[in-house]
KEZA-224182 format. One record per atom (N, C-alpha, C): x, y, z. Coordinates in steps of 0.1 Angstrom, whole numbers, plus 5000, padded with zeros to 4 digits. Atoms other than C-alpha are relative to their C-alpha. Layout:
% KEZA-224182
XYZ/...
% end
This chain:
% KEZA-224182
499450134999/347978665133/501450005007/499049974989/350778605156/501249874990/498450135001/354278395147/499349875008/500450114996/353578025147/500849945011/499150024988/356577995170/499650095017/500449904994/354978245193/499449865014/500750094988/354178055231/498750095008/500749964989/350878155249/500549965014/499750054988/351078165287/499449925004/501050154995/349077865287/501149894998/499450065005/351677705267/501549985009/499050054989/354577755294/500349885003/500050164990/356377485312/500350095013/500049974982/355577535351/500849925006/499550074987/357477395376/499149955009/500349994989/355777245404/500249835003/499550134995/356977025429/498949935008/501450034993/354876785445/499550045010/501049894990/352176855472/501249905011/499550094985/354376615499/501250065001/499149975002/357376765493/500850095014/499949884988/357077085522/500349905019/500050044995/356776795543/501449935005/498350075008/359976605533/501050055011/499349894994/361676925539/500450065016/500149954989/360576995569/500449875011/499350114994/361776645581/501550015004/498350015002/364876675571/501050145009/499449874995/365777015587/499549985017/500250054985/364076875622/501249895002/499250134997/366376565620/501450095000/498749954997/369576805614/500050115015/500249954988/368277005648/500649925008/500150134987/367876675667/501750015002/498850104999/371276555657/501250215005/499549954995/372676905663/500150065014/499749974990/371676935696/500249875011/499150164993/372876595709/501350014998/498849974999/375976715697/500850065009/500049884986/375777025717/500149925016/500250044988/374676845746/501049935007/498750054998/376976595746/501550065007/498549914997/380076845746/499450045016/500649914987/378177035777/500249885012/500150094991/377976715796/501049985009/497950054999/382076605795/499750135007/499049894991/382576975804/499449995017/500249984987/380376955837/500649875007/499850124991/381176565843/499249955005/501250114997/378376385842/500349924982/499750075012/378976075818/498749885002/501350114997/375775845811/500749844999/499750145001/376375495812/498949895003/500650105000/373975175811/498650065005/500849944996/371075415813/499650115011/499649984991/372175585845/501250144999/498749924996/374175925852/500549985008/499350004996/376875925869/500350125004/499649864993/377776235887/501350065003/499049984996/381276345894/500450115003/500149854988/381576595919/501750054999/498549925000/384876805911/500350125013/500149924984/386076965946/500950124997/499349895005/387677325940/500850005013/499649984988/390677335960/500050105008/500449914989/391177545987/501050125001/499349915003/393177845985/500750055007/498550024989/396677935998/499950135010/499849944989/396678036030/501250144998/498849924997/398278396036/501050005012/499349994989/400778306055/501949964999/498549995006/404778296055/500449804996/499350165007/406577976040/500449895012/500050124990/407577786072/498949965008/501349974992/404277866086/498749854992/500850075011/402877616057/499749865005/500050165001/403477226069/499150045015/501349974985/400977386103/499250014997/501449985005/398277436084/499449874992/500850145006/395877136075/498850024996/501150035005/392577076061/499149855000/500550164999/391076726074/498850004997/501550045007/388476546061/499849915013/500550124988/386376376092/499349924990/501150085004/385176056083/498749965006/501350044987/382276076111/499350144994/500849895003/380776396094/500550094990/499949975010/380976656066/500650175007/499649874996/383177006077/499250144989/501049925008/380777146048/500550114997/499449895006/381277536042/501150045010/499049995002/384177506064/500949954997/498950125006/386377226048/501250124997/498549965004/388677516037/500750095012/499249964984/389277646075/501049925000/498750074994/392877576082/499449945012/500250064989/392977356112/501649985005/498650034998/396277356132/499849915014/500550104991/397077076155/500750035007/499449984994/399077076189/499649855015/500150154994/399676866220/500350075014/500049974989/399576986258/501449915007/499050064992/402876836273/500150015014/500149944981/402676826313/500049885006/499850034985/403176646345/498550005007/501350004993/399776546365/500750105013/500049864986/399276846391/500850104998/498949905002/400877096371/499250094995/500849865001/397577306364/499649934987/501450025014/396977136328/498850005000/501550095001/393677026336/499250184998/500649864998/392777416345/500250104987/499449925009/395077546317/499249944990/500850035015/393177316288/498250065002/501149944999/389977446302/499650134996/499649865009/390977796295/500250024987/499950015014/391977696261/498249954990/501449995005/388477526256/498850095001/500849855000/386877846264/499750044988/500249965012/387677936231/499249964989/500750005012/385477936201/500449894990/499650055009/387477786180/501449865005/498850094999/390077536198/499049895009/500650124996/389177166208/501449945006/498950094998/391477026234/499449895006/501050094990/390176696243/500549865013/499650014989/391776606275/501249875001/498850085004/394076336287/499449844998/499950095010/393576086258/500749855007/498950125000/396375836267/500149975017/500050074986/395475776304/499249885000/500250055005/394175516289/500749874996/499050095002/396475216291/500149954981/500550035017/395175036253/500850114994/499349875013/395875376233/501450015004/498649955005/399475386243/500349865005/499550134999/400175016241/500849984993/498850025010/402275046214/500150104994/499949895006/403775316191/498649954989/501250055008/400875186164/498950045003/501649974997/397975266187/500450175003/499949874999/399375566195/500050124990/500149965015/399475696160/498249984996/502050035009/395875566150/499450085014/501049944989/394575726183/500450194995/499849875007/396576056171/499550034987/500449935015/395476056136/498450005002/501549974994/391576036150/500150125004/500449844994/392176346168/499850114992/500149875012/393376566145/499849974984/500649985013/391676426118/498250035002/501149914996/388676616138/499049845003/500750104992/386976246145/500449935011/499750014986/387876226183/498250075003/501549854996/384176336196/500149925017/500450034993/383976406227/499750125009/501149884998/382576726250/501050104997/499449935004/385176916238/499850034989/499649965012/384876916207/498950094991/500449875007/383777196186/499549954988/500750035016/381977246157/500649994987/499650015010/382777216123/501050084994/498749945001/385177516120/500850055009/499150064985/387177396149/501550104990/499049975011/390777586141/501150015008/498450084997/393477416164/499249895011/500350134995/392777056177/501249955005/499150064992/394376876205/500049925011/499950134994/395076656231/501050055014/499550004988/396276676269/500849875000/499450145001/399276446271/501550005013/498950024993/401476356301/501149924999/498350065006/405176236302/499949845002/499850164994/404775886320/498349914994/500950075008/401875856292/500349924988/499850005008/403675696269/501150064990/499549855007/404976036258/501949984996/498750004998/408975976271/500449874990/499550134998/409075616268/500349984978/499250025015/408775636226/499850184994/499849875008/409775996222/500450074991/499650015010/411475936193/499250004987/500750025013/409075816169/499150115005/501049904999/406576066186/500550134998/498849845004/409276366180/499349974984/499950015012/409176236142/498450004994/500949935004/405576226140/499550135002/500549875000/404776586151/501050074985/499349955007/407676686127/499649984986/500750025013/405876506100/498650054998/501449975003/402476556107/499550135004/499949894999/403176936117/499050065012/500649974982/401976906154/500750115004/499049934993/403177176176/499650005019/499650054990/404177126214/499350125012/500549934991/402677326242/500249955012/499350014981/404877266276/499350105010/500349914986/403377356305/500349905016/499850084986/405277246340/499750105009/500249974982/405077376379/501550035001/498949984998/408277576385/500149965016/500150044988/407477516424/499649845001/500250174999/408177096426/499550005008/500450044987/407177106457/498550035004/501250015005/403777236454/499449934993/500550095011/403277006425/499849895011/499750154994/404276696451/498850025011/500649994990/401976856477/498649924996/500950055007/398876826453/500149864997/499650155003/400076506440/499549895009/500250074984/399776336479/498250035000/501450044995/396676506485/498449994991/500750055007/395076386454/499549874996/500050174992/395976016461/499150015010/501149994992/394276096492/498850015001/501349965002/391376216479/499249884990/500650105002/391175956458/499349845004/500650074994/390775686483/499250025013/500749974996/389175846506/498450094999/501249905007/386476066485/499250065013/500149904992/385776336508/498850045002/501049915009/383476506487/498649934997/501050044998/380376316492/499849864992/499850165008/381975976483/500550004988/500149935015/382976156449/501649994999/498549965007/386976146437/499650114992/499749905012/387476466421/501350065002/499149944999/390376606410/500050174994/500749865004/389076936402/498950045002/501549964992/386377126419/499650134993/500649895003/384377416408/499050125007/500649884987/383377596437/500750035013/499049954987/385277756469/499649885008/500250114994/383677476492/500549904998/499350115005/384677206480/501549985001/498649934996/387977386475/500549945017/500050004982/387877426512/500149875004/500550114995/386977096517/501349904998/498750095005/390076936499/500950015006/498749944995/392677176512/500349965017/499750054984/391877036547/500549935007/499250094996/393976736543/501450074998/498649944999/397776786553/500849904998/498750115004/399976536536/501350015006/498650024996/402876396555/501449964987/499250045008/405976416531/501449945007/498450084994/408876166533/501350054994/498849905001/411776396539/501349924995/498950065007/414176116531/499949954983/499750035012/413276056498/499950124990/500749875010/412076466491/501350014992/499249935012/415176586472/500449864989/499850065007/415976276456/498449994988/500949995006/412076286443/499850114993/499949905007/412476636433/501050004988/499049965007/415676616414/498849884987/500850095011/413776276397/498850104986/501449895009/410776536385/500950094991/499549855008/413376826375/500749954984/499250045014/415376576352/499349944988/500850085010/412176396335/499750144992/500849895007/411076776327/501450064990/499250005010/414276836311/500249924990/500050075017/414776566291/498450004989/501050015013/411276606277/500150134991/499349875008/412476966264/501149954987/498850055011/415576836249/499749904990/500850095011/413676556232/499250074990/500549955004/411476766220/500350144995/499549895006/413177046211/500150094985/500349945016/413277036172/498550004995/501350025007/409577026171/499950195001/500649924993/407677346173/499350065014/500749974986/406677476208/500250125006/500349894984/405877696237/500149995011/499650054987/407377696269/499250065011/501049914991/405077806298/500349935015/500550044986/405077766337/498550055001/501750004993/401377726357/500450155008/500649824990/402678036383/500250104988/499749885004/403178256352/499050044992/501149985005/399878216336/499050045008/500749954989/398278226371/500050145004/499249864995/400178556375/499750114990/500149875013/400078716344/499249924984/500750075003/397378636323/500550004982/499649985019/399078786284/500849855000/499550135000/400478456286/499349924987/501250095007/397178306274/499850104987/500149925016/397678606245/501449904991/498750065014/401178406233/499249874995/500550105002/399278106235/499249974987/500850035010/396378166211/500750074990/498949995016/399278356187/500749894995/499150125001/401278026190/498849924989/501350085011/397777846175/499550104993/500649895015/396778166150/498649955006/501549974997/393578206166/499250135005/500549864992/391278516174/500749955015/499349964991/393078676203/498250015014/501249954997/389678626233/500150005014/500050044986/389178666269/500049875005/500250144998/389878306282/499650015016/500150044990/387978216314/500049855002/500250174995/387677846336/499250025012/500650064990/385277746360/500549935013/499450134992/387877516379/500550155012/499649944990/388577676416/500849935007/498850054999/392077656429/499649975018/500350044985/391977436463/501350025011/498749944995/395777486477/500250194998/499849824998/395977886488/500950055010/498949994989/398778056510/501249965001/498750044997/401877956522/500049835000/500550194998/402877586521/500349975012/500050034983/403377586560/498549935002/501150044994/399777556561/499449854994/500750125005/399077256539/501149865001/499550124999/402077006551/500249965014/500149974989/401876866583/501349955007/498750014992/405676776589/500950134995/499249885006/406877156575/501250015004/498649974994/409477186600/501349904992/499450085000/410876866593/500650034982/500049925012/410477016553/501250054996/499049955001/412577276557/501149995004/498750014997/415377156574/500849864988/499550085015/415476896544/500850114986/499549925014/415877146518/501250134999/499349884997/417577446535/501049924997/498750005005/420677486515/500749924989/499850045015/420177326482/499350044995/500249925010/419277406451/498250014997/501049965000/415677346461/499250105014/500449924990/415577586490/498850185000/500649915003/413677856469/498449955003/501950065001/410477606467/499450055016/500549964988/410277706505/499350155004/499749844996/410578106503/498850004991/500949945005/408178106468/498550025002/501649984991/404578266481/499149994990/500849895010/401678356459/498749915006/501250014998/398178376469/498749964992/501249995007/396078356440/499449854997/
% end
């Protein structure tokens, strides 16, 4: 006989929870997933910058700047990074780009010397811009035609590809250039242009070409063709065979006119950055074109030009009142223009 207090295991109390129960459970622990990874997600979103709105992401493209040039502290307001609005500079947006400006005198070799420069891989000079009456109609257009260039949308056969890395512009003195050299001093200074002078120490050479370029232009020689730049010896030949009569009474007063416009565009320009160059010393000696591409921080490269020089020799042979020439000049201060030779 067992104790009346005594429980069989029949007599237990069981637990059991109901049969839906596992179900329940298993709701409730899915619903705290859900909601914890909307949380998650959420945070991940902000950090990349994508914010949803009205059913629609929004994308916001964060641009990593561009990283500081090694190069010395004054060296810094010459270095740029333009955004073209005619195209996308893509993987090179963070190529520096430095800008500059060809200063010269028509018939003083620029045309030959920017061709040399566009040889290069990497420089765009895109010729003379402002011969162009409109673009230098006012300081205002002059400015919006400059900020096109070196903001890399100027297209034209010059222009380089997308990691272009000095941009520029052929620009003569009686372009504009003199007349507001003031505000155009102040923009290079602001917008960290730098100046690349190049004159003709022989005026008189320069005057010769000058004449028989007028000439050629109304007469087109060349198979009815104006050119002021040829690309082959013939042609050359062909040009050099007019002999411009120069008017001796007005030579030294037209010389001195040229020597003083070329000065004052130095002295105007003086506080900018530049480089001073003659055409016979680049013709002569070619490391020239090495200061050049140090002046624009560019690979140092062989620079050739296609353009063939059409005046060769002495200048006896290409004026046809010489005599009358040198008895004009002997014994002032342009009597050297008569004696300097060079053949090349």
């Amino acid at each position: 006989m067992g104790d009346e207090h005594s429980l069989s295991p029949k007599d237990s109390f069981v637990f059991k929870l109901p049969k839906k129960s596992p179900l329940v459970l298993r709701m409730v622990v899915l619903l705290f997933v859900m909601v914890c990874a909307v949380y998650i997600c959420s945070i991940c979103l902000k950090q990349i910058g994508v914010v949803p709105s009205a059913g629609f992401m929004n994308v916001e493209v964060f641009e990593r700047p561009c990283p500081e040039p090694n190069i010395e502290p004054w060296d810094i307001p010459y270095v740029h990074y333009p955004k073209p609005k005619t195209y996308n500079r893509e993987e090179c947006s963070c190529n520096p780009v430095r800008y500059f400006a060809i200063l010269s005198m028509q018939r003083s070799g620029s045309g030959w010397f920017e061709t040399l420069l566009n040889n290069h891989t990497n420089i765009s000079s895109n010729g003379e811009i402002f011969s162009v009456k409109d673009r230098r109609a006012n300081v205002s257009m002059i400015f919006e035609t400059l900020d096109k260039v070196y903001n890399l949308d100027w297209l034209s056969s010059a222009s380089k590809n997308e990691c272009t890395s000095a941009v520029g512009l052929k620009w003569m003195l009686n372009q504009g250039l003199m007349k507001h050299h003031e505000e155009i001093v102040e923009y290079f200074k602001t917008r960290g242009v730098s100046a690349i002078f190049l004159f003709r120490r022989n005026l008189l050479r320069r005057m010769i070409s000058v004449l028989a370029n007028s000439y050629d232009r109304d007469a087109k020689p060349l198979n009815g063709t104006h050119k002021s730049h040829v690309h082959s010896p013939k042609e050359a030949e062909i040009l050099a065979r007019y002999k411009p009569l120069i008017n001796s009474t007005l030579l030294i007063h037209d010389l001195k006119q040229v020597k003083e416009m070329t000065s004052k565009a130095l002295a105007s320009f003086n506080t900018t950055r530049h480089i001073f160059l003659y055409y016979e010393d680049v013709v002569k000696n070619r490391t020239k074109l090495d200061d050049v591409q140090e002046f624009l921080k560019v690979p140092r490269l062989d620079l050739k030009s296609r353009q063939v020089k059409i005046h060769h020799g002495p200048l006896s042979q290409h004026v046809q009142n010489w005599e009358e020439v040198q008895k004009t000049l002997k014994g002032t201060d342009f009597e050297n223009f008569l004696l300097e030779d060079y053949r090349k």
